[in-house]
C-alpha positions in Angstrom: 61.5 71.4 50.2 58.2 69.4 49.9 56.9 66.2 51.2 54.1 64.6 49.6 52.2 62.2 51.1 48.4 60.1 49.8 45.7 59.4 52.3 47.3 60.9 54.9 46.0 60.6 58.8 45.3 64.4 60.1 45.0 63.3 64.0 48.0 64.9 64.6 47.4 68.2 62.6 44.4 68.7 65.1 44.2 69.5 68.4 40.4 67.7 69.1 42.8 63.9 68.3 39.3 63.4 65.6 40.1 60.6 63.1 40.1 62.1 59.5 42.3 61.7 56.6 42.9 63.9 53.5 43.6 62.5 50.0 46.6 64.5 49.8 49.0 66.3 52.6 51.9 68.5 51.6 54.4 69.5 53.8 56.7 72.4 52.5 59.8 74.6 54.3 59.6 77.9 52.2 56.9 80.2 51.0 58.5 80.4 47.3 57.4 76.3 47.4 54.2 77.7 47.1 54.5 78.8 43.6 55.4 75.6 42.5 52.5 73.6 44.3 49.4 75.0 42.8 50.6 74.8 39.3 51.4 71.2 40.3 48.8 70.2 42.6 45.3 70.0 40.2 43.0 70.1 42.9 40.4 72.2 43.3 39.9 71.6 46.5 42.7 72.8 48.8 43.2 73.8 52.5 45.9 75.3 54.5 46.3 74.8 58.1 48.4 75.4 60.8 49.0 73.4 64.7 45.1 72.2 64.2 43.7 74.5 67.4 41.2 76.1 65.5 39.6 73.4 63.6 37.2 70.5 63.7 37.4 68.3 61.1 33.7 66.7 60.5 34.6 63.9 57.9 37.5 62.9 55.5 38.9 66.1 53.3 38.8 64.7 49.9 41.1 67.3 48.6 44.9 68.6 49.2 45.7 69.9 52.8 48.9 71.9 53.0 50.9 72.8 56.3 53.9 75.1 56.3 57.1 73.9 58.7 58.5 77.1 57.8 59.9 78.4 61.0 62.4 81.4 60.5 62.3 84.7 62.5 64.4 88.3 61.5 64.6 91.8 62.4 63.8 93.7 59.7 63.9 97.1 61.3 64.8 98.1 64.9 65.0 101.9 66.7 65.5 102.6 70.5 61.8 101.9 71.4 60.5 99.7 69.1 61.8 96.4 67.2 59.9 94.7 63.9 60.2 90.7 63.7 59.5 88.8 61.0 58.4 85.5 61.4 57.6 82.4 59.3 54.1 81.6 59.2 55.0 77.7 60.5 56.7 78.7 63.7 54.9 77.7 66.7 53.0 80.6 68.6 54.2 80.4 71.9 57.8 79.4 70.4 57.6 83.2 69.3 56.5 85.0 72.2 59.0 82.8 74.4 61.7 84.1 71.8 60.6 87.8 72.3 60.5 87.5 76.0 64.2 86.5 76.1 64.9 89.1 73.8 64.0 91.5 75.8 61.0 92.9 73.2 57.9 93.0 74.9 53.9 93.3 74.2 53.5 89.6 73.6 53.5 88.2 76.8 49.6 88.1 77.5 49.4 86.4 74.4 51.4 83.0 76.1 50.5 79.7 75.3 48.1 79.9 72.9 47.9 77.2 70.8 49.0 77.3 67.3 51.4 79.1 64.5 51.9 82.5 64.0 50.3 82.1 60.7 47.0 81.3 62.9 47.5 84.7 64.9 46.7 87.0 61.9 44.1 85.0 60.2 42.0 84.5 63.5 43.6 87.8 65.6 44.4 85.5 68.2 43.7 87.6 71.6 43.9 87.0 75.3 44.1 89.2 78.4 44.0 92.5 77.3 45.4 92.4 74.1 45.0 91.0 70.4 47.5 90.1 67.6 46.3 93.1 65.4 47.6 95.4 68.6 51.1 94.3 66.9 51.0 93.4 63.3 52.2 95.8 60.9 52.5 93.8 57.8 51.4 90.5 56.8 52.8 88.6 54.0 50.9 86.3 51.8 50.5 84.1 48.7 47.9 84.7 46.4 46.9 81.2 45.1 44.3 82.7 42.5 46.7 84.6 41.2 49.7 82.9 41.7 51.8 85.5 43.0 53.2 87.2 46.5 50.8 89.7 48.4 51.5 91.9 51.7 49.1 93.6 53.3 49.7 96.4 55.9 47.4 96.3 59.4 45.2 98.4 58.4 43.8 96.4 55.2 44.0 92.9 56.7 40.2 93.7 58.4 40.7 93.2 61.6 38.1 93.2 64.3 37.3 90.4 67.3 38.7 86.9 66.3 38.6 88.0 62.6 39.9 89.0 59.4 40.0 89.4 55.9 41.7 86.1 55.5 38.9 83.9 57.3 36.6 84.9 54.3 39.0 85.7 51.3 40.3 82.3 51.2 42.6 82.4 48.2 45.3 83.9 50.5 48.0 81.6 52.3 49.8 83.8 54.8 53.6 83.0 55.2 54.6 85.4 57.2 54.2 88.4 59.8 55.7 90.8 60.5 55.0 92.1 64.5 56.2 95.5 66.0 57.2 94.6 69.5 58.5 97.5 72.7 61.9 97.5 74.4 60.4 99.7 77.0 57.7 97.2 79.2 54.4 98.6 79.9 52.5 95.7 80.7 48.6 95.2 80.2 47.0 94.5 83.3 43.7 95.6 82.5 42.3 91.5 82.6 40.7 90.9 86.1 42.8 87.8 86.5 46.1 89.3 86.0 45.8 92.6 87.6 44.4 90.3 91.0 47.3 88.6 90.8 50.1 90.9 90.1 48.4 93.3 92.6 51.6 95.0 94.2 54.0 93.9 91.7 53.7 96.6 89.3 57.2 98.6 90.1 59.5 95.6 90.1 57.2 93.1 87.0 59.6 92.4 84.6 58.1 90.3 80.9 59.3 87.1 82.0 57.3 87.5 85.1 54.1 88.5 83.2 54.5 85.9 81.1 54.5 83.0 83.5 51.6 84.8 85.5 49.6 84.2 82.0 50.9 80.6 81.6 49.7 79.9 85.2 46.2 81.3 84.6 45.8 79.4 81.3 47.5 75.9 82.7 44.8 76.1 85.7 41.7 76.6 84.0 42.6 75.2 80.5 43.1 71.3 79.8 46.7 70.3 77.6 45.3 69.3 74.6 47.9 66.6 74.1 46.2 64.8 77.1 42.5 65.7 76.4 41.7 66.8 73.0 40.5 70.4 72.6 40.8 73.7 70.7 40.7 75.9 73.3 37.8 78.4 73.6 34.9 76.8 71.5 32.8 79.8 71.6 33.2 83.8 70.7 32.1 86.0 73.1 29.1 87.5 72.1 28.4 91.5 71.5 25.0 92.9 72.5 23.1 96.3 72.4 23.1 98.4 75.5 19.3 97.8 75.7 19.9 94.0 75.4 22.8 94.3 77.9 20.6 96.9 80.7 17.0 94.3 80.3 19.8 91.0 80.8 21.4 93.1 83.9 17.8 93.4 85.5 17.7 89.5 86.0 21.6 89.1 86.8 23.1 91.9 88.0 26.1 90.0 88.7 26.3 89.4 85.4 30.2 90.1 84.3 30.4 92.6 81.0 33.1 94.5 78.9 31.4 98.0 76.8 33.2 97.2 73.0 32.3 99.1 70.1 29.0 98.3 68.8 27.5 97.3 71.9 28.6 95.3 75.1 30.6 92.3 75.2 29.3 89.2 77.3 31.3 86.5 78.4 30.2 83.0 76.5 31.9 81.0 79.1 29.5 82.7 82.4 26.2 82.1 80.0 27.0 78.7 79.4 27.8 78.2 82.8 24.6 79.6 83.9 23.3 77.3 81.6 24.7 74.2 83.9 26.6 72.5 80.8 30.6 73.2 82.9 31.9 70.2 83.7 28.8 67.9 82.0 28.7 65.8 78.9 26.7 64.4 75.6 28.2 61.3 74.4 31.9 61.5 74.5 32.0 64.9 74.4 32.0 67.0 77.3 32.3 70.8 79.0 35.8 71.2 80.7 34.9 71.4 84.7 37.3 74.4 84.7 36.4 76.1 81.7 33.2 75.8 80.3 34.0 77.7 76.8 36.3 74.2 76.2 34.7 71.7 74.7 36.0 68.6 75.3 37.3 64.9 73.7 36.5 62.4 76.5 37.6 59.6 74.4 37.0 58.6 71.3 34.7 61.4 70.2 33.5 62.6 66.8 32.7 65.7 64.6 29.5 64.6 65.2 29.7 64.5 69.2 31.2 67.7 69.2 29.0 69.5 67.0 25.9 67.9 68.9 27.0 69.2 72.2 28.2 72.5 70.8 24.8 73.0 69.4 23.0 72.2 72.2 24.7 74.5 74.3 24.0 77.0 71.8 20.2 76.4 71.7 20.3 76.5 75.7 22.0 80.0 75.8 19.7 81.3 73.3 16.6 79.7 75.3 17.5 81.1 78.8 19.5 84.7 78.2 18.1 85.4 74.2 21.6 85.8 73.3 23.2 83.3 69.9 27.0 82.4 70.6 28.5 81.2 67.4 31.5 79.0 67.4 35.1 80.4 67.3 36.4 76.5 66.1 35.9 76.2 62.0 34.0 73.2 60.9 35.9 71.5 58.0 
């Protein structure tokens, strides 16, 4: 089915509460809708998003925004170890990994809570403690709006690497589903600092569930609910440096946290902001979360342009101090 609506208010299709409208919203339940949209819509301009988390919207979009409520979930092959799910690209993130959980298929659980819709995991490889959404995609479905036709791509030719894809740059794809290949036999990921503190002790008798609310806990402490203070989680990427970049910054801060990558070493944005003094300060109505100080922050009332200003101050202050450019994980619209 499809909804249409005119000048339609976005607030609530993004996650930072901004004020923006789009000349035309379309709502649709199935993927096949898709085919009969674009021959329909005559725009030009068109954008496909999802729960809003990933986004900042910097004026009116004067074209057609589409959102999928699309929120159905099969098994599509299953064996003793392993079990493939299929899910609709609309369904809530954590909706999915809760589902998994109490299905007793596991390697999802240090991906709890994250904002958004499992259409969001495979375009931005959604990742947290440990592991990343590429570690269990096999397939991912799409439609090809150039085209005009139905596309899958396996893992390995969806490009992933750190927060990216394929689809953030080839644009003319609309994913509507994924498929994920999840365990029935736990081994849970406690390589994060965080987690493995934590569940020190635990190992023998940690059962998914358990994991999973250890992950929720870590992520409700530091990270604000964005229905209360507008956000989009982690503004920042972490950036990747050389070894010689990495061994001259670990001469001045030998404290200095760090995580060896391919292609160089990984810092954390969040410590290099914070060294920076910006956690827990503001510009305008825009501020640093005190917890957290890769969340940027709606104090009230803020715009695009408040949160752009502080995010690129912060990003002329890293670069000023450490010689290191963090680029913003959040997509200006």
């Amino acid at each position: 089915m499809i909804t249409e609506h005119r000048d339609f208010q976005l607030r609530p299709y993004n996650t930072f509460g901004i004020e923006a409208r789009a000349a035309e919203f379309i709502d649709y339940t199935d993927a096949r809708d898709l085919s009969d949209i674009f021959p329909l819509a005559g725009v030009a301009r068109w954008l496909h998003i999802g729960g809003g988390s990933n986004l900042l919207f910097t004026r009116d979009y004067d074209g057609l925004v589409l959102h999928s409520s699309a929120t159905g979930v099969e098994v599509v092959a299953e064996d003793d170890e392993t079990v493939d799910v299929r899910a609709c690209a609309g369904l809530g993130w954590d909706d999915f990994v809760s589902m998994c959980v109490g299905r007793g298929w596991t390697g999802a659980e240090n991906l709890s809570l994250i904002p958004g819709e499992v259409g969001a995991s495979a375009v931005q490889n959604i990742g947290a403690y440990g592991v990343e959404a590429c570690d269990l995609i096999r397939r991912v479905e799409t439609f090809d709006t150039e085209n005009r036709c139905h596309r899958t791509f396996g893992v390995g030719e969806c490009g992933y690497s750190y927060r990216d894809s394929r689809f953030k740059h080839e644009r003319q794809y609309i994913v509507t589903h994924v498929t994920y290949r999840l365990s029935k036999q736990f081994k849970p990921d406690l390589s994060y600092g965080n987690l493995s503190s934590i569940l020190a002790g635990q190992e023998d008798r940690l059962t998914p569930a358990a994991l999973r609310e250890a992950v929720i806990g870590i992520r409700r402490a530091k990270l604000p609910d964005p229905e209360v203070t507008g956000n989009a989680g982690s503004f920042f990427m972490n950036p990747v440096v050389s070894e010689d970049k990495y061994r001259q910054l670990l001469s001045v801060y030998p404290s200095m946290p760090a995580y060896k990558v391919a292609g160089g070493v990984k810092l954390p944005a969040g410590w290099l902001i914070d060294r920076c003094g910006w956690k827990g300060r503001s510009l305008g109505r825009a501020g640093v979360h005190p917890k957290q100080a890769l969340v940027l922050v709606n104090l009230g009332g803020a715009t695009a342009e408040d949160i752009m200003r502080l995010a690129a101050t912060i990003e002329a202050d890293v670069a000023d101090k450490f010689g290191v450019a963090i680029k913003p994980e959040v997509n200006y619209i």
